[in-house]
C-alpha positions in Angstrom: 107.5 85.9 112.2 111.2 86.0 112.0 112.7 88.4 109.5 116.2 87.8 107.6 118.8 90.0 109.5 117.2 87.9 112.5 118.0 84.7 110.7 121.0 85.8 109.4 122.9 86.6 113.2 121.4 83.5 115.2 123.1 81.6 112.2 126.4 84.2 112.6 125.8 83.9 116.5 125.9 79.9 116.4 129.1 80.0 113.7 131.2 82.4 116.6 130.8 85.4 114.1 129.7 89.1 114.8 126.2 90.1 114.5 125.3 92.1 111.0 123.5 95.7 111.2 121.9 95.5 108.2 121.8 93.4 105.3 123.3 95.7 103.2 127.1 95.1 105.3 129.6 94.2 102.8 131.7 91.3 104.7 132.1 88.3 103.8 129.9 86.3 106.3 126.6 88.0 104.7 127.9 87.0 100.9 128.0 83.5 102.1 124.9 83.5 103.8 123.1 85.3 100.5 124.7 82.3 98.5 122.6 79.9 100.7 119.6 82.0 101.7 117.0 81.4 98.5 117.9 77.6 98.4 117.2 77.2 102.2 113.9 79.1 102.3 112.8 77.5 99.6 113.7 74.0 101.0 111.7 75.1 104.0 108.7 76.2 102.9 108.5 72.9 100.9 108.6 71.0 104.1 106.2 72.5 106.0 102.5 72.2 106.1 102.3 75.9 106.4 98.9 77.3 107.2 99.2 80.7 105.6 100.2 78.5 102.0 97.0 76.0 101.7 93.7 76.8 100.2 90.8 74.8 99.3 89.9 74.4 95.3 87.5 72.8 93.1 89.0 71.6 90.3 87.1 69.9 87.4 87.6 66.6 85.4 89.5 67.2 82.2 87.2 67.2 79.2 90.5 66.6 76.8 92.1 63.6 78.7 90.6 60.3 79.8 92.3 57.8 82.0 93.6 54.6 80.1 92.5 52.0 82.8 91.6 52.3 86.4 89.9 55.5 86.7 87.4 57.2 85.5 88.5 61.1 85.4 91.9 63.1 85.3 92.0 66.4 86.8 94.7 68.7 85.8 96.8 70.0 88.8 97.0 73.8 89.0 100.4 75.4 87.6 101.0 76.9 91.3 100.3 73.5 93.0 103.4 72.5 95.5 102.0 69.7 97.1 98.0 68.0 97.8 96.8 67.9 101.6 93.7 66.1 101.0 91.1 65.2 98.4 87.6 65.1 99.2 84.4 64.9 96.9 82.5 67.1 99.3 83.5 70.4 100.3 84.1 69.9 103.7 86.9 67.7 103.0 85.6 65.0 105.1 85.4 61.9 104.1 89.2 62.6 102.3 89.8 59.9 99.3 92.9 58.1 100.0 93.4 56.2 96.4 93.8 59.2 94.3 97.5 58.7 92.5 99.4 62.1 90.9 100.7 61.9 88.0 101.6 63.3 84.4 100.3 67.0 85.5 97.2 65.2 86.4 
């Protein structure tokens, strides 16, 4: 796994500039790459499918709310959820549903 210094000097390396020594070096080059850093790593890790990120939960039908038309249950998506990978009824994921819409927190 790459590290931030080693992120930070291909990008300096690719842009012509000299390589940091730490990330504590006050120049300029390392302000402007602190000003991006947070807003790229988050865009990245949104992006990917990453393994280390996904786990496998059982979640419930809400007692509280009942679907207006079309479905029978709503189940509340957790507060850490980022994105679903597949739903399944079955713990082995297989078959996965494939008409399951998101919406409303649910």
């Amino acid at each position: 796994m790459t590290d931030k210094l080693t992120q930070y000097n291909e990008a300096l390396g690719l842009l012509g500039e000299r390589r940091l020594g730490s990330l504590t070096e006050a120049r300029e080059p390392r302000r402007v790459l602190d000003d991006y850093w947070q807003s790229s790593f988050d865009a990245c890790m949104l992006e990917g499918l990453w393994k280390f990120a996904k786990r496998v939960v059982q979640i419930d039908a809400s007692a509280t709310l009942k679907p207006g038309f079309g479905f029978l249950f709503a189940f509340p998506i957790p507060e850490d959820w980022v994105r679903t990978i597949i739903i399944s009824t079955v713990q082995t994921l297989a078959p996965p549903l494939t008409d399951v819409p998101e919406e409303a927190g649910y």
